[in-house]
C-alpha positions in Angstrom: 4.5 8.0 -16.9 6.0 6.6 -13.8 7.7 2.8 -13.2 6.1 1.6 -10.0 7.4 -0.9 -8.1 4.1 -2.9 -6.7 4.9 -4.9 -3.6 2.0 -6.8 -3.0 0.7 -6.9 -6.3 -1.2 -10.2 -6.4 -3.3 -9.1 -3.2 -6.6 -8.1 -3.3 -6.1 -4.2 -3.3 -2.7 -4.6 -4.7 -4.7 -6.3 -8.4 -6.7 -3.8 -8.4 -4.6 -0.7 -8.1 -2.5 -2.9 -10.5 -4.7 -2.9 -13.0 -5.8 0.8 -12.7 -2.0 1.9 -12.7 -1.5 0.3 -16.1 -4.6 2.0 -17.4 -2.9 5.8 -16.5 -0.4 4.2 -18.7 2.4 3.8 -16.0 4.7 0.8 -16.0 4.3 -1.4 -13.4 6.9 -4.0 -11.6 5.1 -6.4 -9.8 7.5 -9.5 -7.7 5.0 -12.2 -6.2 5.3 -15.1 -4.9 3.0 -16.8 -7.2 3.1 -15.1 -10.6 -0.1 -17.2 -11.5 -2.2 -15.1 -9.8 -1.5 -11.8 -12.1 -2.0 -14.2 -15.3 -5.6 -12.3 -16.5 -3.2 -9.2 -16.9 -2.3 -8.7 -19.9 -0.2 -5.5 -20.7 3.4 -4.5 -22.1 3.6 -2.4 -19.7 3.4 -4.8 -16.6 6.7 -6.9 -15.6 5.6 -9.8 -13.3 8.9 -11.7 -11.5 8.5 -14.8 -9.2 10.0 -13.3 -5.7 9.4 -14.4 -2.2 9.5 -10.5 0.0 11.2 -13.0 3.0 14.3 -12.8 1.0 16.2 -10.3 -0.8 14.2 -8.1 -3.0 16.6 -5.3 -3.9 17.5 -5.8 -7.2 13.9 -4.6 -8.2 14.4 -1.4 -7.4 16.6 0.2 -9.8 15.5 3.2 -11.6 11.7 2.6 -9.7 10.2 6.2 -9.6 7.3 5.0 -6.8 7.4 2.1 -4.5 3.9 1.0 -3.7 3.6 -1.5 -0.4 0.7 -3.2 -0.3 2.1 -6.6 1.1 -0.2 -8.2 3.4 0.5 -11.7 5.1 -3.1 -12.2 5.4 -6.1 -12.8 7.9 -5.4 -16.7 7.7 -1.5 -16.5 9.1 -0.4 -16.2 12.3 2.2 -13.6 13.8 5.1 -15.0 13.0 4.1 -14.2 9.1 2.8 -10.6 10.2 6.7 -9.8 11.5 7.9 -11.4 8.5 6.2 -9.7 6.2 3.8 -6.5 7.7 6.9 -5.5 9.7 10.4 -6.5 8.3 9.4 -7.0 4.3 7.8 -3.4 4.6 11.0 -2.3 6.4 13.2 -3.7 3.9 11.6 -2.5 1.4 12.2 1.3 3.1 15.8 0.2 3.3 16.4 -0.8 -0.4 14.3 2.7 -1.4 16.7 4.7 0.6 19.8 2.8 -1.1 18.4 3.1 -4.7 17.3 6.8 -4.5 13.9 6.3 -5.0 12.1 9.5 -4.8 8.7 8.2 -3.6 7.0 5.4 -1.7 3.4 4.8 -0.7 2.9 2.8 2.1 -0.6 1.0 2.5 -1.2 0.8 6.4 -4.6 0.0 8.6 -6.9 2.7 11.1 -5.5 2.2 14.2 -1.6 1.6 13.3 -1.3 5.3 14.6 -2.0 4.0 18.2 -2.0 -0.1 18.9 -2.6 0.5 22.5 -6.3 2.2 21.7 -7.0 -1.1 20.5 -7.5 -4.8 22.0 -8.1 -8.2 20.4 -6.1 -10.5 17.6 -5.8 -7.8 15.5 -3.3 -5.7 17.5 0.2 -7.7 16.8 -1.1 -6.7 13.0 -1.3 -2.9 14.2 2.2 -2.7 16.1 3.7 -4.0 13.0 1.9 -1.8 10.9 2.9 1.0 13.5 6.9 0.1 13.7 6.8 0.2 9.6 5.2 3.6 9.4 7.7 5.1 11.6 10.4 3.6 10.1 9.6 5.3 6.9 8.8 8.5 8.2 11.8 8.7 9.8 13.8 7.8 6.6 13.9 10.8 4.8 12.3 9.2 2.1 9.2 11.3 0.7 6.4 9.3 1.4 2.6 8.8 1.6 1.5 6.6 3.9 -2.7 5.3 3.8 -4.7 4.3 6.9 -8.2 2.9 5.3 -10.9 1.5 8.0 -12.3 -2.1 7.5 -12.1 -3.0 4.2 -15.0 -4.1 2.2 -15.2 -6.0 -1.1 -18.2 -4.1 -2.9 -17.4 -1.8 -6.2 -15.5 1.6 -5.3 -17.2 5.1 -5.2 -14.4 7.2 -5.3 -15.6 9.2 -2.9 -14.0 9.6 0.6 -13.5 11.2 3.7 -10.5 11.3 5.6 -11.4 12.4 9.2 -12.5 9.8 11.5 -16.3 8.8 11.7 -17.7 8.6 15.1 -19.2 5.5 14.5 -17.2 2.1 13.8 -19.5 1.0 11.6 -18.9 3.7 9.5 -15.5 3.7 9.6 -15.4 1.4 6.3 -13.7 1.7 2.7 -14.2 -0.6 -0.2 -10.7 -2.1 -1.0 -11.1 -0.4 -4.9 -11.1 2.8 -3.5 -7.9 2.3 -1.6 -6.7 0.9 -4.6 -8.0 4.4 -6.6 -6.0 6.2 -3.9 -3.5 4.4 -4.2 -3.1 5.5 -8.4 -3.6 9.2 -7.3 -1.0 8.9 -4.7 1.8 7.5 -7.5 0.2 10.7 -9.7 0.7 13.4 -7.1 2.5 16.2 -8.0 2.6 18.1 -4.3 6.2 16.9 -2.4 4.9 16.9 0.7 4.8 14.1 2.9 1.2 12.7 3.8 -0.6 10.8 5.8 -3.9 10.6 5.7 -7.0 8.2 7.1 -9.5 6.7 4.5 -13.1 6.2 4.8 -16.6 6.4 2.8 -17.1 10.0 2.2 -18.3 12.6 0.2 -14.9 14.0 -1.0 -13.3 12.6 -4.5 -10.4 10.7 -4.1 -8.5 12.8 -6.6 -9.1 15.7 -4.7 -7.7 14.5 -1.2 -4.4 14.1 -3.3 -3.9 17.2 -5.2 
């Protein structure tokens, strides 16, 4: 089983794909800024730290087989928290990867961080960010899997999904467990090529998406 390094692992998607990692059996690192919130976990396989990601995170990333970054500054902060931490944590994190070897990250990222310009509204500072961190990691050489799920919804998973984009926005939806399903099948998969990949309500199993 793999050690994962969760960044973001007291978030909403970030619990749950906690949760579902320790049940493969992997080990799971998890620094948050308010170890409280992973309290109702109970399992010797999960390491919670106190760590803020606006400072130096390194040191958690020795001998990490997966980084996971699901770090979010949330829909209540404004954009000086979305640099902060959608943009520079995500890019540090990248950084510290690339200095301690680590042979795979998954980065969770948002429909429309391929293209901010295609989209208008409050939203798009959160995109650009999004967009500058997905670059940065595909340009690192690191091997990587990077997830674009629509609008998240908080309604019990289906594990099914498609990944080519609806042609309707209001189907263009995902329930956050099944980003946090794909997120466990993306730490399992075997296949070394890099992969990015759109998520949505579907038809298709998640686990077949990342054989």
């Amino acid at each position: 089983m793999a050690k994962v390094l969760v960044l973001g692992a007291s978030g909403q998607i970030g619990k749950q794909a906690t949760g579902k990692l320790l049940e493969r059996g992997h080990h799971v690192l998890a620094p948050v800024r308010s170890p409280d919130k992973l309290s109702d976990i109970e399992n010797d396989n999960l390491q919670v730290i106190e760590q803020d990601l606006e400072k130096d995170f390194s040191s958690h990333f020795k001998n990490v087989d997966v980084v996971v970054f699901t770090a979010g500054s949330g829909g209540n902060t404004g954009a000086d928290k979305t640099i902060m931490i959608d943009l520079w944590a995500a890019i540090k994190a990248v950084n510290y990867a690339k200095e301690a070897q680590t042979p795979k990250f998954v980065m969770v990222s948002s429909i429309g961080a391929g293209d901010p310009d295609s989209v208008d509204g409050t939203i798009k500072p959160y995109l650009v960010a999004k967009h500058v961190a997905d670059d940065y990691l595909i340009n690192s050489g690191i091997q990587h899997i990077i997830l674009r799920p629509g609008t998240l919804l908080n309604e019990p998973g289906t594990h099914l999904v498609r990944t080519d984009m609806p042609n309707n926005k209001s189907d263009a939806v995902i329930p956050r467990e099944d980003v946090a399903t794909a997120i466990v099948e993306s730490v399992g998969r075997t296949n070394e090529d890099n992969m990015i990949t759109y998520l949505f309500k579907g038809e298709e199993s998640i686990s077949q998406i990342f054989e």
